[in-house]
C-alpha positions in Angstrom: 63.2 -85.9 114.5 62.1 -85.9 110.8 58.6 -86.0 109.6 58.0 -86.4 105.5 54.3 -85.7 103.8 53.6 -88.1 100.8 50.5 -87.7 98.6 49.5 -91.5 97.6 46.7 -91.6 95.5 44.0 -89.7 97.1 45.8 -90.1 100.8 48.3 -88.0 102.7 51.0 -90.8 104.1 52.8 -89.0 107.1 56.2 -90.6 108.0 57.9 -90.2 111.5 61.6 -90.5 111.9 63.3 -90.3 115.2 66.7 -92.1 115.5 66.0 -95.5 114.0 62.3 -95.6 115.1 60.0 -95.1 111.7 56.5 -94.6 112.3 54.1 -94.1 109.4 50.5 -93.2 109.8 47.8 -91.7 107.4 46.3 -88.2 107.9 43.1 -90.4 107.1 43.2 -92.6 110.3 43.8 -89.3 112.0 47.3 -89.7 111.8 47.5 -92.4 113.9 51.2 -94.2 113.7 52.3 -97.3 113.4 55.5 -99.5 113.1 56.3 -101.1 109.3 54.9 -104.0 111.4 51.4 -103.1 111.6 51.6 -101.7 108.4 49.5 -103.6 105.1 52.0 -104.6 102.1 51.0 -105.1 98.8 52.2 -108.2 97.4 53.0 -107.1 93.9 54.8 -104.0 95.2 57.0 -106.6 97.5 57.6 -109.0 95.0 58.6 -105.9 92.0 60.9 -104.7 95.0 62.5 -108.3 95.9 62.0 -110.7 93.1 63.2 -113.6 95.0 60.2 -113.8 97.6 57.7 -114.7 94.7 55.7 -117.4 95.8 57.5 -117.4 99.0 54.8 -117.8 102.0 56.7 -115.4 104.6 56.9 -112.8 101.9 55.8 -110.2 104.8 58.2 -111.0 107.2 61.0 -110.7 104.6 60.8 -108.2 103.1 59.8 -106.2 106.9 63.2 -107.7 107.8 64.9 -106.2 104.6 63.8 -102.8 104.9 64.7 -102.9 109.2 68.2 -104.4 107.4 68.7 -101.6 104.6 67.5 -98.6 107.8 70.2 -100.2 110.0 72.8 -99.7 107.7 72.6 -95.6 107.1 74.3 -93.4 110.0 71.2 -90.8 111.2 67.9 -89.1 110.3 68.8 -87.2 107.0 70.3 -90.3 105.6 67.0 -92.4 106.7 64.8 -89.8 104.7 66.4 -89.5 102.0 66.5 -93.6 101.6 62.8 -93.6 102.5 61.9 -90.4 99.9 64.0 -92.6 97.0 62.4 -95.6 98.0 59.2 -94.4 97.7 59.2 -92.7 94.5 59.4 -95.8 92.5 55.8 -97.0 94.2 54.3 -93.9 93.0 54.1 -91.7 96.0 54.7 -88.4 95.4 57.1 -86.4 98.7 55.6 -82.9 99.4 57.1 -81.8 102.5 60.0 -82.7 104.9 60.0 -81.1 108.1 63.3 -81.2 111.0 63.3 -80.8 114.6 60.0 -78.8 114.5 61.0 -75.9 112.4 59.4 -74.7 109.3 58.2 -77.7 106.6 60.3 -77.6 103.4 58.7 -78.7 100.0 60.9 -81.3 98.4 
C-alpha cells in the first residue's frame, strides 16, 4: 500500500493506493475516501487533458474510463504513483509526501 500527500490550493489531497484500488479523499472531509467515481471533475481540466471530449455530453464517464484504462496498464504500486504524481503536476498540485507499506513518509 502507497499513500501520496498533495497540497492543492489551500487543501491537503490524500491519495490511497493498494493493488489497483485508488482511493482519494481530502484531509478536509476528514479524510474520508472515495473511488475516481465519486470524485468532482472539472471540465476544463478534462477537456485540457483529452481534447477530443469537448462538447461531448459523457465527458465524465470518459475520461473516468481513461484514467481506470491508463492505471490498468502499469504492472504494481510504485508504477501507479509515480503515473498519478506526473499526472498531477500538470493540474497544479504540488506532491509532498509518499509513504509505503506503513513505514516512515518520504518527501518527494
Amino acid at each position: 500500500m502507497i499513500q501520496l500527500l498533495f497540497d492543492y490550493l489551500n487543501e491537503k489531497v490524500i491519495i490511497l493506493i493498494d493493488g489497483k484500488n485508488i482511493r482519494f479523499g481530502k484531509t478536509d472531509y476528514g479524510a474520508q475516501t472515495t473511488t475516481i467515481d465519486g470524485l468532482q471533475l472539472n471540465y476544463s481540466g478534462c477537456i485540457k487533458e483529452h481534447p477530443d471530449l469537448k462538447g461531448d455530453s459523457d465527458w465524465r464517464k470518459k475520461s473516468i474510463k481513461r484514467f481506470k484504462y491508463a492505471i490498468n496498464k502499469l504492472n504494481n504500486e510504485e508504477e501507479i504513483s509515480n503515473y498519478i504524481i506526473n499526472d498531477l503536476r500538470k493540474h497544479n498540485y504540488i506532491p509532498k509526501l509518499k509513504q509505503k507499506q506503513g513505514f516512515r513518509p518520504v518527501k518527494i
